[in-house]
TISENU-625003 format. One record per residue: z, y, x of N, C-alpha, C in turn. Coordinates in steps of 0.1 Angstrom, whole numbers, plus 2048, in hexadecimal, padded with zeros to 3 digits. Example, Ala and Ser with C-alpha at 12.3 -4.5 7.8 and 13.67 -1.06 7.14 Angstrom:
84E7C788484E7D387B84E7DF884 8477EA8808477F588984F800881 
END
This chain:
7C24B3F177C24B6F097CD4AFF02 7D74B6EF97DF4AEEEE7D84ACEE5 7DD4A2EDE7D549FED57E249BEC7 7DE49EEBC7EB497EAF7F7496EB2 7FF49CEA580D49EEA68134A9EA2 81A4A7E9A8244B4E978334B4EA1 8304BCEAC8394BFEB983B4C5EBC 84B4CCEC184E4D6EC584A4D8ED0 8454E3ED783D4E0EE484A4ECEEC 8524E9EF685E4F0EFA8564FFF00 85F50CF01857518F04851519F13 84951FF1484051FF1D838512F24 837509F148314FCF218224FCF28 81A50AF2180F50EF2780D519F31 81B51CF3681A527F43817521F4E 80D517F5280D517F5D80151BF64 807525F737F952DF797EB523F7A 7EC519F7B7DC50FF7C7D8509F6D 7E1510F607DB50AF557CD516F51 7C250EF517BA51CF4E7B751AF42 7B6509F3C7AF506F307B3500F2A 7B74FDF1B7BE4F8F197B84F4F06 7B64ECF047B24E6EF57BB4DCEEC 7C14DDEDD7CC4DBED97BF4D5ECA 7C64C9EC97C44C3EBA7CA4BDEB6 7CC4C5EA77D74BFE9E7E44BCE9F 7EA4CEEA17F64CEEA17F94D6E95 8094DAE928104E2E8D8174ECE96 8104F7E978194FFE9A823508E97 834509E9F83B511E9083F51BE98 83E51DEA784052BEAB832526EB8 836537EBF82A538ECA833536ED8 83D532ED5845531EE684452BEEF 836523EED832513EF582451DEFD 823526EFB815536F0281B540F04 82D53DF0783054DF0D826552F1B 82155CF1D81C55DF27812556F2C 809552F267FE54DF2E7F5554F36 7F755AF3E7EC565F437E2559F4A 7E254FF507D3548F527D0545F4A 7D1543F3C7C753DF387BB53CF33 7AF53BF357A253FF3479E53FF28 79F52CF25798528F197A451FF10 7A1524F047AA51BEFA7A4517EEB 7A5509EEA7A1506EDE7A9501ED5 7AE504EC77B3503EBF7B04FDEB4 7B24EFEB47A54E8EAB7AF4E1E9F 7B04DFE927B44D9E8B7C44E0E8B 7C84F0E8D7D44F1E907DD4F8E82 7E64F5E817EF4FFE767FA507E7B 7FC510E76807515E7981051BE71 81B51EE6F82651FE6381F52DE62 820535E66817543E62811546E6B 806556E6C7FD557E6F804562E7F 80D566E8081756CE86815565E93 815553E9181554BE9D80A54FEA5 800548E9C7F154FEA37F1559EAB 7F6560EA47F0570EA77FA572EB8 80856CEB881056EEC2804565ED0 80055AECB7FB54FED37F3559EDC 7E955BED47D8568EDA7E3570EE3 7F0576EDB7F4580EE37F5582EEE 7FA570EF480056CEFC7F656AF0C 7E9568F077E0561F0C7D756FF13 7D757BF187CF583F1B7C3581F21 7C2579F297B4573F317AD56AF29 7AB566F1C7A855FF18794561F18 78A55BF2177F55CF20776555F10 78154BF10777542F0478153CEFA 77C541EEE78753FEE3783535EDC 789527ED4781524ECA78F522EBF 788523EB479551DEAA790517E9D 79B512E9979C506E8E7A9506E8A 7AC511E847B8510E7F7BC516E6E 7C8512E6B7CF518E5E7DE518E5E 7DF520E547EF528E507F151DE42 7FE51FE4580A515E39805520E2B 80552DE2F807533E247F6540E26 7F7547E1B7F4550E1A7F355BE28 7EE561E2E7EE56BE3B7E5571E3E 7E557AE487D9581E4F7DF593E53 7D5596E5A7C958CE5F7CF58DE6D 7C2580E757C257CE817BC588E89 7C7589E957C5591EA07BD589EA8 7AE594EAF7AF58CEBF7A9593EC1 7B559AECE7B25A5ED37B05A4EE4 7A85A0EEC7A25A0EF979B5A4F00 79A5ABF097945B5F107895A5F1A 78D59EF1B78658FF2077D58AF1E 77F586F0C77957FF08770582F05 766576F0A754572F0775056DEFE 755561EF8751559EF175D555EE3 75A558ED9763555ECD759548EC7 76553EEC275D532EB8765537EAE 766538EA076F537E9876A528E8B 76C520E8D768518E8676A517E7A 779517E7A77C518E6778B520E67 78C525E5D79C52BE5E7A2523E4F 7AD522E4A7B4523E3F7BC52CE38 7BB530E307C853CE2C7CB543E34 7C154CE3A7C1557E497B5562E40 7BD56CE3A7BC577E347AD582E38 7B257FE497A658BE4B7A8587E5C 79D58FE6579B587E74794598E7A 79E59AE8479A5A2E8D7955A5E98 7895A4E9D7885A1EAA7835ADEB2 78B5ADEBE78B5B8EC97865B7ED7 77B5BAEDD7785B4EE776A5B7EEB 76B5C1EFB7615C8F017555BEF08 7595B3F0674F5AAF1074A59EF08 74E59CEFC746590EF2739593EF3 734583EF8728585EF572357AEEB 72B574EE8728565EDF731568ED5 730561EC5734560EBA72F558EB0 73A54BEAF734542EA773F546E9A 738541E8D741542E8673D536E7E 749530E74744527E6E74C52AE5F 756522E5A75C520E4D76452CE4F 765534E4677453CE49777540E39 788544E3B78B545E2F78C553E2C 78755DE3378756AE2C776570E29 773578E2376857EE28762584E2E 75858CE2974F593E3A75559EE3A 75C5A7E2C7615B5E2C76C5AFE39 7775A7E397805A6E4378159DE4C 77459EE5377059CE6176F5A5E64 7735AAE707715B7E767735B9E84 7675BCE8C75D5B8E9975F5C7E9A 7695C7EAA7675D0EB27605D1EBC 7565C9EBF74E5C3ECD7425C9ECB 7415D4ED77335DEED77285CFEDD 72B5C9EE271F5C2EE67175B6EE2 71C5B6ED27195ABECC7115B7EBC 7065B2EBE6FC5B9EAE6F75B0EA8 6F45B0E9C6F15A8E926F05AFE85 6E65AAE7E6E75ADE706E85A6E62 6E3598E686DF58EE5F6EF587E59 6EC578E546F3572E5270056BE5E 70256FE6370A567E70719567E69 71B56DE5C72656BE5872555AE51 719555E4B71B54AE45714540E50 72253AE5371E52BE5F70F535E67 71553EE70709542E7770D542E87 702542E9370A54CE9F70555AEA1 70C55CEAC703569EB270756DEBD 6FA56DECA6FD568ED56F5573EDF 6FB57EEE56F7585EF06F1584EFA 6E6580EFF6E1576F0D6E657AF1A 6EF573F1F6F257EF2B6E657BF39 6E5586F416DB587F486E2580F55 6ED57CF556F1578F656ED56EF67 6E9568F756E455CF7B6E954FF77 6FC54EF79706547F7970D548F68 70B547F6071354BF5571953EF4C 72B541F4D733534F4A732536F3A 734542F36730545F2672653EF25 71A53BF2670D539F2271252BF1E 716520F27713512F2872250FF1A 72C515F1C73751BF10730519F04 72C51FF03720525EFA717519EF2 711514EF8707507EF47174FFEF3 71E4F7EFB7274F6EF772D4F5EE8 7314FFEE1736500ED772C504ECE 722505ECD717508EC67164F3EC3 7144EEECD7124DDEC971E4DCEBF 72C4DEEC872F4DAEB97374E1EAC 7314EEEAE7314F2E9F7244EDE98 7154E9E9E7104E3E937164D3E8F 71F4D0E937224C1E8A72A4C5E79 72E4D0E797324D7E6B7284DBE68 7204E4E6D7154EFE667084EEE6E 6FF4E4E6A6F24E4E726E84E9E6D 6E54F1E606DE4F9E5F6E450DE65 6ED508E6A6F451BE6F6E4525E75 6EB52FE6C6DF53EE746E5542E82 6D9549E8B6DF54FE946D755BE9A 6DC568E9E6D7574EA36DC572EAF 6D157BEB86CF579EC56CC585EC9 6D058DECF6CD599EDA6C6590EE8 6BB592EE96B058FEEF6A8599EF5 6A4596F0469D5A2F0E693592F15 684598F0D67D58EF0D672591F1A 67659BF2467359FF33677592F38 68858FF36690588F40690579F3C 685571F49684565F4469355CF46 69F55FF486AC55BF4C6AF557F39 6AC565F356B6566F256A955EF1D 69E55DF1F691553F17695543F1B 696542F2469C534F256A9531F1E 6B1537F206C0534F196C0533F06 6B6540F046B353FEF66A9533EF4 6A652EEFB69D51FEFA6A8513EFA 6B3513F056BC50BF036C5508EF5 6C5519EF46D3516EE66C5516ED8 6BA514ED86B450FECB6AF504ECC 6AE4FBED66AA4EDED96B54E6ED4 6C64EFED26D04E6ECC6CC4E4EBD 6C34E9EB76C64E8EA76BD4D7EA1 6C14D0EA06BB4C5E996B74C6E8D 6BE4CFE856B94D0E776AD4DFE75 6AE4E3E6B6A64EFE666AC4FAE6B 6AC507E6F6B5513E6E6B4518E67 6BB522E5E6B9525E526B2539E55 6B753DE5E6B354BE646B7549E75 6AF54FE7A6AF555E886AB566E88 6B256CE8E6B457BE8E6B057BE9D 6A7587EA36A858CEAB6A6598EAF 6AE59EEBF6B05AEEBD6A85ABEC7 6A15B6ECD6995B4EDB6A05C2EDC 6A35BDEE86A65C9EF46A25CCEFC 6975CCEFE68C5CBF086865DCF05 6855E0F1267C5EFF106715F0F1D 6665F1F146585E8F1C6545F4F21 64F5F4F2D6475FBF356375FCF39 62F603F37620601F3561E5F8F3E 6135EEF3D6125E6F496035EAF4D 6045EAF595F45EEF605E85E7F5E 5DB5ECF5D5D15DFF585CE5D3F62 5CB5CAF615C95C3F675D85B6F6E 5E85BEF6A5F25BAF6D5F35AAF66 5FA5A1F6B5FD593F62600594F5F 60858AF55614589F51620589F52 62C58FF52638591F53642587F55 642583F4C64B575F4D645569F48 650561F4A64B550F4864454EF39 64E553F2F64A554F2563E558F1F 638561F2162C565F21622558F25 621559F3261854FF3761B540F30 62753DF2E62652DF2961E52FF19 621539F1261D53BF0760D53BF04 60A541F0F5F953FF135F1530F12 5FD52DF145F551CF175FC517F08 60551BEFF5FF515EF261050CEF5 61B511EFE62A50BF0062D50DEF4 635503EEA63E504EDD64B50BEE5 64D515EE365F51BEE266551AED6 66D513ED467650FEE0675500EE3 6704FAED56644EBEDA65A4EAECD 6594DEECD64E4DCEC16524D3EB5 6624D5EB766A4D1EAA6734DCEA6 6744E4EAC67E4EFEA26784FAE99 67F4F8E8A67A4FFE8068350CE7C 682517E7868E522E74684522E63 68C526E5D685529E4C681539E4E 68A545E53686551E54688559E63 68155FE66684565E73687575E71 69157BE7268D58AE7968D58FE84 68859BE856815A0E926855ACE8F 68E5B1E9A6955C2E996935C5EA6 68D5CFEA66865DBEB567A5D5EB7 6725CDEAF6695CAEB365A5D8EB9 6575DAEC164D5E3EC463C5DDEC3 63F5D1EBF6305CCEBE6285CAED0 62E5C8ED962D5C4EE962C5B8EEC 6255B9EF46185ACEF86255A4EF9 6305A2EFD63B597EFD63E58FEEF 64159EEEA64859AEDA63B597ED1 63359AED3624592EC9625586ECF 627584EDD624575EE162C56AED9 63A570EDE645567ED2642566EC4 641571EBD64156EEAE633563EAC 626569EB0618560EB261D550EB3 626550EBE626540EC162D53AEB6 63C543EAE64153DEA6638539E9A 630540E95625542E8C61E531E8F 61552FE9960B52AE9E60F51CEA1 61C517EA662050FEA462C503E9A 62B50FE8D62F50DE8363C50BE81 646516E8A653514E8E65B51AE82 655526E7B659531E6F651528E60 65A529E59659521E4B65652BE42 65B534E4266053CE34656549E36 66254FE4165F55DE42661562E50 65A56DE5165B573E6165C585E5B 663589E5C66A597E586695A0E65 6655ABE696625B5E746675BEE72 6755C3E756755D3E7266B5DBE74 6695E3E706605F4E716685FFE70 66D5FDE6667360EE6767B613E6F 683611E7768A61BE8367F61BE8A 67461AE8A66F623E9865E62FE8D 65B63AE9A658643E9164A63EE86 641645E82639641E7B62C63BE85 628645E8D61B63DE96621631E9C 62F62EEA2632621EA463061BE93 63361DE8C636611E8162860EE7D 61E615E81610611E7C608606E84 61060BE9460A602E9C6135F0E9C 61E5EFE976255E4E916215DEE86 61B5E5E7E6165E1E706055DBE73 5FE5DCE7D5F85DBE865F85CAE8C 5FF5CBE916055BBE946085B0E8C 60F5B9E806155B1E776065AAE6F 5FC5B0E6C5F45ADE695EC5A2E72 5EB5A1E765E5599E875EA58BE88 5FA593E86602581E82601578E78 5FB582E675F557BE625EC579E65 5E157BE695D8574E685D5565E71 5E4561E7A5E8555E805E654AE76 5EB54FE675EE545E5D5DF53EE5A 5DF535E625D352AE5C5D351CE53 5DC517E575E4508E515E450CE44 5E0502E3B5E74FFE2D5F4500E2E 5FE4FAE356074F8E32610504E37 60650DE3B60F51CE4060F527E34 606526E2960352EE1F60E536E1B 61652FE1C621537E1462953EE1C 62953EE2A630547E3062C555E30 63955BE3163456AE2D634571E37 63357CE40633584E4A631592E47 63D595E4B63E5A5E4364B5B1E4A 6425BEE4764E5C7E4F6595C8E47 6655CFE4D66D5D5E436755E3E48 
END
């Protein structure tokens, strides 16, 4: 790691084939000829950086094709935009804060993480080319949003908590949406990992369920871990984490997804509000969700739950 200084760093001082990772605080940057060519390098973090224009930047990313894990913390002398980052690699973006960076592009078939925090343009010029990242909520204001990947081994994941820790030392109330398959007890653990990081309140949690349930035979157990630990009355994700609102998108009302929302309910994890979509699916589904939704109220026993609301939309 370098660390402070305004220094000319001579061209190509980051071409070397075994550099894979590489993290920079608190420079000035006034051209990109210190990343001609970096084809290793994986990971780059850009923390406290400036650069005479936004041109630099944009040559840097250029420079960098393999880049798996991006984080940044940077600003322009002047007025500019917007920020390229265009990767066919990359998994994981941090954008922590920008300055005087107009507008932010990002391109990229394999993201599955996205933190965002301070930025200086807004949500019209953000602009997400990544099919594999959904969301609806706030994740533009200090939020993340985080794709579970299903592999056994996954370096993104631990990346991931990672920069999630310390983007909350700036923003510890941040929202976050989650594309979640609540079948696979791999992605329920991991979503247990990255909400055990929040010390403070959350302000929203979004989730997509991906999950497409199959009848289950009578007398069959239960499926996954989740289920059964929830049986015995387990706090997910413990018995200190609070969200103020939750939504729920694809919910089908399935013995899984009742289990979760119930426990969030039951163990007094939802403050505010718990929101269900209904309407994309047809009307006999939406009767049988409206169904549930009811059910979940009637969870509300505590005084001090009264005021939560639970409702479709």
């Amino acid at each position: 790691m370098y660390h402070g200084g305004c220094i000319e760093f001579p061209p190509n001082s980051f071409t070397y084939p075994r550099l894979t990772s590489l993290s920079l605080h608190g420079y000035v940057l006034r051209t990109s000829h210190s990343f001609n060519n970096c084809q290793n390098l994986k990971t780059l973090k850009l923390s406290c950086i400036l650069a005479s224009d936004l041109g630099v930047f944009n040559s840097v990313l250029a420079s960098c094709p393999s880049l798996e894990v991006l984080v940044l913390d940077i600003s322009c002398f002047k007025e500019s935009g917007p920020l390229k980052i265009d990767n066919k690699r990359l998994k994981l973006l941090q954008v922590l804060e920008t300055k005087k960076i107009d507008g932010i592009q990002v391109s990229s078939t394999r993201l599955d993480s996205l933190a965002i925090g301070r930025l200086s343009c807004g949500k019209d010029d953000f602009v997400l080319r990544c099919p594999r990242l959904r969301f609806y909520r706030n994740v533009w204001l200090a939020g993340l949003c985080y794709n579970i990947s299903q592999e056994e081994k996954n370096s993104g994941h631990e990346e991931f908590v990672v920069t999630t820790s310390d983007l909350f030392r700036y923003f510890p109330t941040a929202s976050l949406s989650v594309s979640l398959d609540l079948m696979n007890p791999r992605q329920v653990e991991r979503l247990r990992q990255v909400l055990n990081l929040w010390k403070f309140t959350m302000i929203e949690l979004e989730i997509l369920f991906t999950n497409n349930y199959s009848p289950r035979e009578e007398g069959e157990s239960p499926r996954n871990k989740f289920l059964e630990e929830n049986n015995k009355d387990h706090p997910f994700p413990n018995a200190k984490f609070r969200v103020e609102t939750v939504w729920m998108h694809n919910f089908s009302s399935s013995e899984e997804e009742f289990a979760l929302a119930s426990c969030l309910i039951r163990q007094g994890t939802v403050i505010k509000r718990m929101m269900i979509k209904s309407t994309s699916f047809p009307a006999w589904k939406k009767l049988e969700i409206e169904t549930a939704v009811a059910k979940l109220q009637a969870l509300i026993r505590k005084k001090e739950q009264w005021q939560l609301a639970i409702k479709c939309f």
